[in-house]
PDB file with one MODEL, atoms N, CA, C and O in Angstrom:
MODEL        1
ATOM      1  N   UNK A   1       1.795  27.506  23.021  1.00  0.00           N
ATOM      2  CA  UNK A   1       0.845  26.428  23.199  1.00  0.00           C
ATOM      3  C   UNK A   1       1.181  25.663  24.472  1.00  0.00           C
ATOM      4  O   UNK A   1       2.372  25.512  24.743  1.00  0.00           O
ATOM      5  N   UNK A   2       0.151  25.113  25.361  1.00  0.00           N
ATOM      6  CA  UNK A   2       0.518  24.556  26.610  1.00  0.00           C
ATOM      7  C   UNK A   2       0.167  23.341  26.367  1.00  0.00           C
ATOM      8  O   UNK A   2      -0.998  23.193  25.998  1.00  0.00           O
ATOM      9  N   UNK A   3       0.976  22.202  26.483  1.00  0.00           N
ATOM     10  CA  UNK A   3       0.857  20.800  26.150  1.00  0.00           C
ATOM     11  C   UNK A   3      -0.203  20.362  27.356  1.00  0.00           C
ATOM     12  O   UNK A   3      -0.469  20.975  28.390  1.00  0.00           O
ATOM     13  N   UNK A   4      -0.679  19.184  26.905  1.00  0.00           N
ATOM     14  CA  UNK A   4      -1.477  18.443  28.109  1.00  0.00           C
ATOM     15  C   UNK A   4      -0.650  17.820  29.165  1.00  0.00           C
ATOM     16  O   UNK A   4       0.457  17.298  29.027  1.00  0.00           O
ATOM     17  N   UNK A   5      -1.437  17.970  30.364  1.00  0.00           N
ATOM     18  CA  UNK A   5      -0.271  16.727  31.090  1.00  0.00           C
ATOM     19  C   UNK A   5      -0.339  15.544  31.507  1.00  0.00           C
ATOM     20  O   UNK A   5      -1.349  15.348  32.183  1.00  0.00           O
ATOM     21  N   UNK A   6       0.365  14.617  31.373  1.00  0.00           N
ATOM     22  CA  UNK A   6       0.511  12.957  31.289  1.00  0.00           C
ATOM     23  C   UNK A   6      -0.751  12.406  31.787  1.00  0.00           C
ATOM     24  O   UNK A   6      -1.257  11.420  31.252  1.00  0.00           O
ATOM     25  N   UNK A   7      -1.319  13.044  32.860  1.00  0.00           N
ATOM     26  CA  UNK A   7      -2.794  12.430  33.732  1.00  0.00           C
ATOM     27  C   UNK A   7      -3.502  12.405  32.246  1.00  0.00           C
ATOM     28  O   UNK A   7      -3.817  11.301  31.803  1.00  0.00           O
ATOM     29  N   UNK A   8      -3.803  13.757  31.346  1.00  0.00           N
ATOM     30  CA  UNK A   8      -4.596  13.891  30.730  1.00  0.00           C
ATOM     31  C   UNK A   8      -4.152  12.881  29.412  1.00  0.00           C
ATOM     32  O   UNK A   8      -4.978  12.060  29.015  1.00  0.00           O
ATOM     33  N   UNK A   9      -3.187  12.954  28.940  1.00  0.00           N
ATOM     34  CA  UNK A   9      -2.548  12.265  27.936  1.00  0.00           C
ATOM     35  C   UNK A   9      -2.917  10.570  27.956  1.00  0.00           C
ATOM     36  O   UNK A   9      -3.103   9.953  26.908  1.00  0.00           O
ATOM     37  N   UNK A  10      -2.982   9.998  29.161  1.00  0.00           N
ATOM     38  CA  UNK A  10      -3.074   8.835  29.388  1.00  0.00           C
ATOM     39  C   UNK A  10      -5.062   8.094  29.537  1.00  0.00           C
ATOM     40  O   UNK A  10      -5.511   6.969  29.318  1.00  0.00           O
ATOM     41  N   UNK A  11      -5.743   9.418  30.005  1.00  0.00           N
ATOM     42  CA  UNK A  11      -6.922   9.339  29.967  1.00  0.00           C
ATOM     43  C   UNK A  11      -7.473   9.439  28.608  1.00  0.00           C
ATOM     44  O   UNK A  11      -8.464   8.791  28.272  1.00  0.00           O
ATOM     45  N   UNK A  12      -6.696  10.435  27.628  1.00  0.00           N
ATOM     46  CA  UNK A  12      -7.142  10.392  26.061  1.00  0.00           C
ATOM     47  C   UNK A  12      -7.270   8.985  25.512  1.00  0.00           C
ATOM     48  O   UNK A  12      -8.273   8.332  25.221  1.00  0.00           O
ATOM     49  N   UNK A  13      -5.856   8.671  25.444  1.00  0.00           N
ATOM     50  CA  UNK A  13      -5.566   7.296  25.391  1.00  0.00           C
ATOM     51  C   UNK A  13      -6.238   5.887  26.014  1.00  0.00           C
ATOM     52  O   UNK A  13      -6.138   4.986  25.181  1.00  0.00           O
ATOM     53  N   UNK A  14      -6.818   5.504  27.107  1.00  0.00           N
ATOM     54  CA  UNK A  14      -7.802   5.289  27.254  1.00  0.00           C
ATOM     55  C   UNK A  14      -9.293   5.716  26.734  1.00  0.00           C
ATOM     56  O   UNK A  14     -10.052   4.747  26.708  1.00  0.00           O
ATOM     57  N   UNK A  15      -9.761   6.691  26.401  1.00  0.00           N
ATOM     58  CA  UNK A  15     -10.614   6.432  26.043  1.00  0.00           C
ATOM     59  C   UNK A  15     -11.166   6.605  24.117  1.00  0.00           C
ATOM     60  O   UNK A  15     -12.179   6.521  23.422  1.00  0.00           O
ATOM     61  N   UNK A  16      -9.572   6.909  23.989  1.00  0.00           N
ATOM     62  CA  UNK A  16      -9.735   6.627  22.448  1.00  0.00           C
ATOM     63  C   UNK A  16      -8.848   5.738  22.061  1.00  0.00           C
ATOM     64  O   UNK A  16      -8.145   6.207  21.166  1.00  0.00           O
ATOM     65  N   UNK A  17      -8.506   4.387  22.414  1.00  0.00           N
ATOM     66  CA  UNK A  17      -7.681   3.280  22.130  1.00  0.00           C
ATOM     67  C   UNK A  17      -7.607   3.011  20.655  1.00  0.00           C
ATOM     68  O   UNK A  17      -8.651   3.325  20.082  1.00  0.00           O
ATOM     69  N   UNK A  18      -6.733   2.552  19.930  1.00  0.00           N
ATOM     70  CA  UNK A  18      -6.335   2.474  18.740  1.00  0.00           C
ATOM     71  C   UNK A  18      -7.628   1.223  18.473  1.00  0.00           C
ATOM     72  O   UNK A  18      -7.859   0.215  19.141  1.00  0.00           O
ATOM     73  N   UNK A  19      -8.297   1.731  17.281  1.00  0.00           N
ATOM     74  CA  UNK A  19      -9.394   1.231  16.320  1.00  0.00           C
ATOM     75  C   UNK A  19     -10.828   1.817  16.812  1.00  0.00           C
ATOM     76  O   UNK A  19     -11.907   1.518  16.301  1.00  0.00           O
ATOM     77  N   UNK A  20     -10.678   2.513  17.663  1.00  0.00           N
ATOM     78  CA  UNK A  20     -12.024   3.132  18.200  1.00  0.00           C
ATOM     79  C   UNK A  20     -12.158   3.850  16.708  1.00  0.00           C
ATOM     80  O   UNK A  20     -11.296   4.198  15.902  1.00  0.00           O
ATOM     81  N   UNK A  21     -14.012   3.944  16.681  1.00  0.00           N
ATOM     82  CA  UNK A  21     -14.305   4.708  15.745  1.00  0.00           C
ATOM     83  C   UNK A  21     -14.864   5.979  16.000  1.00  0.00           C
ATOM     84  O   UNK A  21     -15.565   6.145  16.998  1.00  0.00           O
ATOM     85  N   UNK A  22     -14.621   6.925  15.181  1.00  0.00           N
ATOM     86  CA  UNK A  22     -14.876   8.569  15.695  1.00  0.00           C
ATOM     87  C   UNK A  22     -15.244   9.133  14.741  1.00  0.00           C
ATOM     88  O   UNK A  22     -14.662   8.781  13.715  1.00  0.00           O
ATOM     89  N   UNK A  23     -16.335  10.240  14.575  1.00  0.00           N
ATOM     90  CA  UNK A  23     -16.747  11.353  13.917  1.00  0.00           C
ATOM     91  C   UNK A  23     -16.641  12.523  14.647  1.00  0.00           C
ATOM     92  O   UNK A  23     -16.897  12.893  15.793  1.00  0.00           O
ATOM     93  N   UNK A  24     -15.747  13.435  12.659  1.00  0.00           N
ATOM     94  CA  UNK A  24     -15.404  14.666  13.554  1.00  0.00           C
ATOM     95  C   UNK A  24     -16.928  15.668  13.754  1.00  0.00           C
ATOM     96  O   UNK A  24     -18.073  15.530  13.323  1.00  0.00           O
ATOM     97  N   UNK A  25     -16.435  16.424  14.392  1.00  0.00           N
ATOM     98  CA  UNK A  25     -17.373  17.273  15.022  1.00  0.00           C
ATOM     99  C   UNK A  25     -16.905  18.681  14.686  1.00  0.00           C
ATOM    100  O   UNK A  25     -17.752  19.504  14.340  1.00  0.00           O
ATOM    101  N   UNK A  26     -15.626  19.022  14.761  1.00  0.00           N
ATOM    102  CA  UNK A  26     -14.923  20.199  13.951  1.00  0.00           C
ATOM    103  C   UNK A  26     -13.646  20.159  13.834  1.00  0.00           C
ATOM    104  O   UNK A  26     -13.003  19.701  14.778  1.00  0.00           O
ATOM    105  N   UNK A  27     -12.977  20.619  12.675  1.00  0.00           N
ATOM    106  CA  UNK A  27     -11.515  20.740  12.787  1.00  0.00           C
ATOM    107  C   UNK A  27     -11.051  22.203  12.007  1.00  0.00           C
ATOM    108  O   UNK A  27     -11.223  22.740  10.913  1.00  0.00           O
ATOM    109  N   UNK A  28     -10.551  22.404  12.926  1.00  0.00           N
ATOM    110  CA  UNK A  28     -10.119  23.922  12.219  1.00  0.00           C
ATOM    111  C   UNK A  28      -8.693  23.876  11.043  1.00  0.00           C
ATOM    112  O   UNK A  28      -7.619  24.413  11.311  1.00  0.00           O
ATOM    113  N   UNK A  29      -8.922  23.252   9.958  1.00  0.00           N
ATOM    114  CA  UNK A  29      -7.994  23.096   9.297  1.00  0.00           C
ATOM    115  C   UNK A  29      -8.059  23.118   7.448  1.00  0.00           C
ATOM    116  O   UNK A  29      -8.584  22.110   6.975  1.00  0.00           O
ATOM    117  N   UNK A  30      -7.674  23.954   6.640  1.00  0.00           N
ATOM    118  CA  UNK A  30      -8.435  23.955   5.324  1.00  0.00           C
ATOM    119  C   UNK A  30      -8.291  22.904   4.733  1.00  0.00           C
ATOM    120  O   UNK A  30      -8.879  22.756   3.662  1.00  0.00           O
ATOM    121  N   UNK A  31      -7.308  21.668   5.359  1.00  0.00           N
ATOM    122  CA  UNK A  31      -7.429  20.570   4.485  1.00  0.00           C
ATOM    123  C   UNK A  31      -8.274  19.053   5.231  1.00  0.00           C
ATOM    124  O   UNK A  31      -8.192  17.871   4.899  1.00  0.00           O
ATOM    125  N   UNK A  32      -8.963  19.639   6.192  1.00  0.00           N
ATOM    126  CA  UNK A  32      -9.547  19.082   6.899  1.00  0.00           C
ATOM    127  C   UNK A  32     -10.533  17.933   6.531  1.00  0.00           C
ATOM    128  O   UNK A  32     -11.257  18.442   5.674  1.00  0.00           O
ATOM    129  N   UNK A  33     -10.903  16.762   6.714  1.00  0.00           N
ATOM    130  CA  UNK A  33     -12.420  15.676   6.016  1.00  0.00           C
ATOM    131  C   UNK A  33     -13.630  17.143   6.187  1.00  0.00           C
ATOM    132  O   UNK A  33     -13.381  18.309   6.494  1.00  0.00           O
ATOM    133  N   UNK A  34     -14.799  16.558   5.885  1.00  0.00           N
ATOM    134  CA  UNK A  34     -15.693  17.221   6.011  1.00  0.00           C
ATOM    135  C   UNK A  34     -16.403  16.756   7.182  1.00  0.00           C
ATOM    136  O   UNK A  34     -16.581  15.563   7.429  1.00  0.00           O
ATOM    137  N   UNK A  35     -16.990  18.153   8.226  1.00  0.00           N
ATOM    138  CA  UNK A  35     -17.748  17.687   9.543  1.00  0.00           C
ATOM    139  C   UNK A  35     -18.775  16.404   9.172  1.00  0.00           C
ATOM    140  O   UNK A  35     -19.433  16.303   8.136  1.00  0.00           O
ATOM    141  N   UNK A  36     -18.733  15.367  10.394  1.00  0.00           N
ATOM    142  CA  UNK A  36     -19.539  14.144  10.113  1.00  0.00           C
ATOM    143  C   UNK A  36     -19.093  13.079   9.683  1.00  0.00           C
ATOM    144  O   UNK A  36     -19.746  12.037   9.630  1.00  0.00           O
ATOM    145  N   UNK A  37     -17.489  13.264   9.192  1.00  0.00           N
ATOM    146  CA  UNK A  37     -16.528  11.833   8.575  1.00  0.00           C
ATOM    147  C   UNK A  37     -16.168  11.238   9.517  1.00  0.00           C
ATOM    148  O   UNK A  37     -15.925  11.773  10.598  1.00  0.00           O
ATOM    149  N   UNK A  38     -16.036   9.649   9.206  1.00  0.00           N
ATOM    150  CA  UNK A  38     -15.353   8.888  10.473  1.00  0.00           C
ATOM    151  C   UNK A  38     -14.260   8.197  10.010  1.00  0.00           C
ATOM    152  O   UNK A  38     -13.839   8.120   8.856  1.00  0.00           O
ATOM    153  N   UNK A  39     -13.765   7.615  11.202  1.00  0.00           N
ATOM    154  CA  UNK A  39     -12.774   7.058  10.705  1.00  0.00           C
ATOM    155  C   UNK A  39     -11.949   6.317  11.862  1.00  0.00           C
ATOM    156  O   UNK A  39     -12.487   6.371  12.968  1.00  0.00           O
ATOM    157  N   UNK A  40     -10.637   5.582  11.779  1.00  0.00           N
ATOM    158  CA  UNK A  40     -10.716   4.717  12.835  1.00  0.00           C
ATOM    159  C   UNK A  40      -9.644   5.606  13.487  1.00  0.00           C
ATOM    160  O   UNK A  40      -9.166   6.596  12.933  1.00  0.00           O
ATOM    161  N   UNK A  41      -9.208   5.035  15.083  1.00  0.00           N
ATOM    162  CA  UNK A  41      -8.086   6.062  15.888  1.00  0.00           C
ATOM    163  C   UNK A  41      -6.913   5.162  15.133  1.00  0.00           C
ATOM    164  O   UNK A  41      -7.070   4.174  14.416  1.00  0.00           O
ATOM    165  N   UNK A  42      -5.777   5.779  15.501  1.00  0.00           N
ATOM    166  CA  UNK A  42      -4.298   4.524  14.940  1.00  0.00           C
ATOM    167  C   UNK A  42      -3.735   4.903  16.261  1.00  0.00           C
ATOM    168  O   UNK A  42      -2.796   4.220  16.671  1.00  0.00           O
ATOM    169  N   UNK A  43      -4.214   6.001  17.074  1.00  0.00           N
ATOM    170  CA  UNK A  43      -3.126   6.203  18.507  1.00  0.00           C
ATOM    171  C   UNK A  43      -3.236   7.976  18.427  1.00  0.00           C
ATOM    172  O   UNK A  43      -3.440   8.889  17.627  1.00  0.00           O
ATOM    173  N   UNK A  44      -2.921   7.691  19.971  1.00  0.00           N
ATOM    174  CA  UNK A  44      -2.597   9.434  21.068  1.00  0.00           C
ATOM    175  C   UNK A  44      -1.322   9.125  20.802  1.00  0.00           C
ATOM    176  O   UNK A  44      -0.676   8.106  21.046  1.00  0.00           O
ATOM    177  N   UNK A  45      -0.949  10.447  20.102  1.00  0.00           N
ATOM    178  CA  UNK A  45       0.664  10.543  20.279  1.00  0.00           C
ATOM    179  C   UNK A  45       0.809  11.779  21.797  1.00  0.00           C
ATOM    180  O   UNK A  45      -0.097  12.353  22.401  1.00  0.00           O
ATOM    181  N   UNK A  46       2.230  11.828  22.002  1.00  0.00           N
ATOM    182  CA  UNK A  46       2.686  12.032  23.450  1.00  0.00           C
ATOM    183  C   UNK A  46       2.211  13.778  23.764  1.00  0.00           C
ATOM    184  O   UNK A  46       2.314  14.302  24.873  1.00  0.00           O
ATOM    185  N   UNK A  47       1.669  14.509  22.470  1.00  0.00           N
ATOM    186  CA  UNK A  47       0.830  15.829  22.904  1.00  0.00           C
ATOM    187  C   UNK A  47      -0.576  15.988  22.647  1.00  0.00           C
ATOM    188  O   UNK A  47      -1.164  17.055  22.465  1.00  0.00           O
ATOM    189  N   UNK A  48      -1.137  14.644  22.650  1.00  0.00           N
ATOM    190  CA  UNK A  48      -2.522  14.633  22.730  1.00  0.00           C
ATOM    191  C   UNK A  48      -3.417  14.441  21.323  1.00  0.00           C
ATOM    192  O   UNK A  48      -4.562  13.993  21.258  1.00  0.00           O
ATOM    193  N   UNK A  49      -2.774  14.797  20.477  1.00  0.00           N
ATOM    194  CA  UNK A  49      -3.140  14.197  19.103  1.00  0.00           C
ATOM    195  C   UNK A  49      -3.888  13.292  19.005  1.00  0.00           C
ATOM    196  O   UNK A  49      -3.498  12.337  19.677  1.00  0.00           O
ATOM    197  N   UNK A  50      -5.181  13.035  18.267  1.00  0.00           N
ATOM    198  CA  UNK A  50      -6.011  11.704  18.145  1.00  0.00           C
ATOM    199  C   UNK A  50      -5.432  11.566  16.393  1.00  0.00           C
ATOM    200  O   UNK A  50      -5.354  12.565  15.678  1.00  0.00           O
ATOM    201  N   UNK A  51      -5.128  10.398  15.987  1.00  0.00           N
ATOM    202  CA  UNK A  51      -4.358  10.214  14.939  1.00  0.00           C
ATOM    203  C   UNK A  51      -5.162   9.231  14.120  1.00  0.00           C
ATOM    204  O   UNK A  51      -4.880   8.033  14.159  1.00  0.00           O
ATOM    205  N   UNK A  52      -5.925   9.587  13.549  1.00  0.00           N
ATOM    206  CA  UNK A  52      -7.529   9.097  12.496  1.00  0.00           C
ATOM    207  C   UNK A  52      -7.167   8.740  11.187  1.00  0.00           C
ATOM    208  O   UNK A  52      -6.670   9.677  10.562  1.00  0.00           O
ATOM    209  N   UNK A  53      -7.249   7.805  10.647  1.00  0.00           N
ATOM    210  CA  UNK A  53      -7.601   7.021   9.613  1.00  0.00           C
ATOM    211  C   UNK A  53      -9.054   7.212   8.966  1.00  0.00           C
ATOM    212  O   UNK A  53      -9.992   6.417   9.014  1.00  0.00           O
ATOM    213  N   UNK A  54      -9.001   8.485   8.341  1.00  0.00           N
ATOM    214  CA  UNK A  54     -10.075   8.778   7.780  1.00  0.00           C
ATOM    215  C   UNK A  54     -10.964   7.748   7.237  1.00  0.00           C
ATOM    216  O   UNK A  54     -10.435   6.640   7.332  1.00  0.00           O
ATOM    217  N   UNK A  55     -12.245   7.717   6.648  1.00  0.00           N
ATOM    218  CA  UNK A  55     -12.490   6.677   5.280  1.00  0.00           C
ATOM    219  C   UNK A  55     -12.438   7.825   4.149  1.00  0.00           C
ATOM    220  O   UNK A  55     -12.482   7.403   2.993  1.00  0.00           O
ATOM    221  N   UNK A  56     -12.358   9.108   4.312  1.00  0.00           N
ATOM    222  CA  UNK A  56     -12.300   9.692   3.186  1.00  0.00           C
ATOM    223  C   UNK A  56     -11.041   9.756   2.118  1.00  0.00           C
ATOM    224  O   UNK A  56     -10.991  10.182   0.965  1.00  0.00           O
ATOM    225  N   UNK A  57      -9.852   9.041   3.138  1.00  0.00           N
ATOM    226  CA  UNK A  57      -8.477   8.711   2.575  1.00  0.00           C
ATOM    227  C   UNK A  57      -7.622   9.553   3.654  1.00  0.00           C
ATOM    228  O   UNK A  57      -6.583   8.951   3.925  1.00  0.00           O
ATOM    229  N   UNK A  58      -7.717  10.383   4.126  1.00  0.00           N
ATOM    230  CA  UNK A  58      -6.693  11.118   4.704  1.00  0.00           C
ATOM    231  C   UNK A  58      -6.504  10.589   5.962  1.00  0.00           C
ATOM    232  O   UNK A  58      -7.184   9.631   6.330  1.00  0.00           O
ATOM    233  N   UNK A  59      -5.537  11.168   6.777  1.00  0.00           N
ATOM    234  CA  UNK A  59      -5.278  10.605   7.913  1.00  0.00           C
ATOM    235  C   UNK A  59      -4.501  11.744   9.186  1.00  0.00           C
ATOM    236  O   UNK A  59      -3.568  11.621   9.979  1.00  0.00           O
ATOM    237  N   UNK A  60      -5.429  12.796   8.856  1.00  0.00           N
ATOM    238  CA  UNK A  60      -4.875  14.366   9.462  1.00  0.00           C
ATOM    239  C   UNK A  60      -5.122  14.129  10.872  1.00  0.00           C
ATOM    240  O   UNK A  60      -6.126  13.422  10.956  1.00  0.00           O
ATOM    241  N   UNK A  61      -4.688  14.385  11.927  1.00  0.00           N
ATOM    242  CA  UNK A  61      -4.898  14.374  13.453  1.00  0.00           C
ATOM    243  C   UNK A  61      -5.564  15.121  13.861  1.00  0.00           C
ATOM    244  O   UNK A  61      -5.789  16.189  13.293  1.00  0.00           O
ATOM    245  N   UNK A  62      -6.054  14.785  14.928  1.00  0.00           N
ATOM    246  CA  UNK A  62      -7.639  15.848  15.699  1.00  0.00           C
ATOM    247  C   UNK A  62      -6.448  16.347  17.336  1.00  0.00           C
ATOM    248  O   UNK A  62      -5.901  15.706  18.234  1.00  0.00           O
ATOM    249  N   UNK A  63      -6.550  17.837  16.938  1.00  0.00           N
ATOM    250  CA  UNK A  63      -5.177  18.365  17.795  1.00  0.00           C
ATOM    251  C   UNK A  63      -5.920  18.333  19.213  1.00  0.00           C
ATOM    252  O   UNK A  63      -7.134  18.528  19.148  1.00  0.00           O
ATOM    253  N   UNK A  64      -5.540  18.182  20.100  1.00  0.00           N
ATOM    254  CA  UNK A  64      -5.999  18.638  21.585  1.00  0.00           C
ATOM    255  C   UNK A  64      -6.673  19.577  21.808  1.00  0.00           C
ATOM    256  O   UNK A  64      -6.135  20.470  21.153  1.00  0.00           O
ATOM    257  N   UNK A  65      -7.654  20.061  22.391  1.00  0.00           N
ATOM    258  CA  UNK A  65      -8.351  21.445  22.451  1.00  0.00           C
ATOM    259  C   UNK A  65      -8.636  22.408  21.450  1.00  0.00           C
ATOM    260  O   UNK A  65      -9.106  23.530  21.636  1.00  0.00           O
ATOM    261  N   UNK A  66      -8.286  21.835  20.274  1.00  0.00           N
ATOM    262  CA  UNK A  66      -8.531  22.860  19.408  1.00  0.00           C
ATOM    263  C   UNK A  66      -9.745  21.849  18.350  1.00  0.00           C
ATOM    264  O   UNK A  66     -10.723  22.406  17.851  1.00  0.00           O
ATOM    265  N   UNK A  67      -9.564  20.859  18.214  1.00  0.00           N
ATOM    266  CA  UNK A  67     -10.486  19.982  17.253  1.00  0.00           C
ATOM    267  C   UNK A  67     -11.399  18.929  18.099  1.00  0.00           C
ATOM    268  O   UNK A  67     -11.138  18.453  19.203  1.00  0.00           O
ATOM    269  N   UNK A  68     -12.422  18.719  17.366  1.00  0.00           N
ATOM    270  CA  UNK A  68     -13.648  17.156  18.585  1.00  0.00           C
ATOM    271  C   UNK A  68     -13.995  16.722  17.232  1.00  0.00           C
ATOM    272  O   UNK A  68     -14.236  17.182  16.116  1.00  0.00           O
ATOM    273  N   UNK A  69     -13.873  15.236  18.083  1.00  0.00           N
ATOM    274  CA  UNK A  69     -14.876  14.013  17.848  1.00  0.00           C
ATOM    275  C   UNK A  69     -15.509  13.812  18.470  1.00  0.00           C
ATOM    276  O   UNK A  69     -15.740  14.486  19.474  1.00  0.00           O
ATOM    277  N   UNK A  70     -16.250  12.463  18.038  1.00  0.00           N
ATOM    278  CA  UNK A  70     -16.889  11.695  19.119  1.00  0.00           C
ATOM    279  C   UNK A  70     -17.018  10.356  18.634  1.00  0.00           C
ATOM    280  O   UNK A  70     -17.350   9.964  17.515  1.00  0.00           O
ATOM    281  N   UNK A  71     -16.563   9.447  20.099  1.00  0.00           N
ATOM    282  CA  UNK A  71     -16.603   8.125  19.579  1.00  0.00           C
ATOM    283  C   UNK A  71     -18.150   7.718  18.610  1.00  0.00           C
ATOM    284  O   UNK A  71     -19.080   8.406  19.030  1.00  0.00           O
ATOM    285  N   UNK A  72     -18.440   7.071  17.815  1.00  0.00           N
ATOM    286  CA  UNK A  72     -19.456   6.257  17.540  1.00  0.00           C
ATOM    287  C   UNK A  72     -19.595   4.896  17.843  1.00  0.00           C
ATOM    288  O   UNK A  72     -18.556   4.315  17.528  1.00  0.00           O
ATOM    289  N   UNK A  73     -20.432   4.135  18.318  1.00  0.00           N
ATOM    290  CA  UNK A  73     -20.422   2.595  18.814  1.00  0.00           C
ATOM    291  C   UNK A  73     -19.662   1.900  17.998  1.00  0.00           C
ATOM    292  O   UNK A  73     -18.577   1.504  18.425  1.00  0.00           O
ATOM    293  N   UNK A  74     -20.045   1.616  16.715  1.00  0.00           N
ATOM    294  CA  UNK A  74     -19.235   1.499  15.511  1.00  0.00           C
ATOM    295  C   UNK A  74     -19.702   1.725  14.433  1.00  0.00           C
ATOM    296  O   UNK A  74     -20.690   2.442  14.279  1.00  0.00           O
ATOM    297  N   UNK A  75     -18.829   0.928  13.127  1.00  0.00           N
ATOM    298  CA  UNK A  75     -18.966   1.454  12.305  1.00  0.00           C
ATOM    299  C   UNK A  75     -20.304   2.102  10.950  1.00  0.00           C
ATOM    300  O   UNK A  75     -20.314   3.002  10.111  1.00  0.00           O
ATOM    301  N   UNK A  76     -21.265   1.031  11.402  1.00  0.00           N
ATOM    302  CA  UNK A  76     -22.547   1.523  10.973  1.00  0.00           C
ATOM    303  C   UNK A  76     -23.286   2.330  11.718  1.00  0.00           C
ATOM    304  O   UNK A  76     -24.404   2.609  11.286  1.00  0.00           O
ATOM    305  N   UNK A  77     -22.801   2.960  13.148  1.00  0.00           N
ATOM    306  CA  UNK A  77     -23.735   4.040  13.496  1.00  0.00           C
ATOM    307  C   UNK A  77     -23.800   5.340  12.555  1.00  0.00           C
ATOM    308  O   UNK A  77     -24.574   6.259  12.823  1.00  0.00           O
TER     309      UNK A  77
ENDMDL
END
C-alpha cells in the first residue's frame, strides 16, 4: 500500500476538519454503515483516514483511495 503524502494529508484535513458532516458514498468493508449514512468527521489520522462518527452507532474510518464521502452542508441535508 502507498501512503499519501503530507501535501495530500494536510489538504484532507483541511477540507474535512473535525465535525464536518459526510455521507458515505462507498466503503468496501462487510461491516461497513449502509451507502447514504452520515455522520460527523472526529479527524485525518497521519495515513489519510477520515475517522466518522457514524449516527448509525459505529465509528469505522473511510480509508484513503479505497472508500468516498461527501461533505453535506449539514446535518438536515
Amino acid at each position: 500500500m502507498r501512503y499519501p503524502s503530507k501535501e495530500t494529508i494536510e489538504a484532507l484535513r483541511r477540507e474535512y476538519p473535525a465535525g464536518t458532516i459526510v455521507e458515505l458514498l462507498f466503503m468496501d468493508d462487510p461491516q461497513s454503515p449502509p451507502v447514504g449514512a452520515r455522520g460527523k468527521v472526529i479527524a485525518v489520522d497521519d495515513i489519510g483516514t477520515i475517522h466518522v462518527a457514524w449516527r448509525t452507532g459505529g465509528s469505522l474510518g473511510v480509508a484513503y483511495g479505497q472508500d468516498s464521502v461527501r461533505k453535506v452542508a449539514d446535518e438536515d441535508d
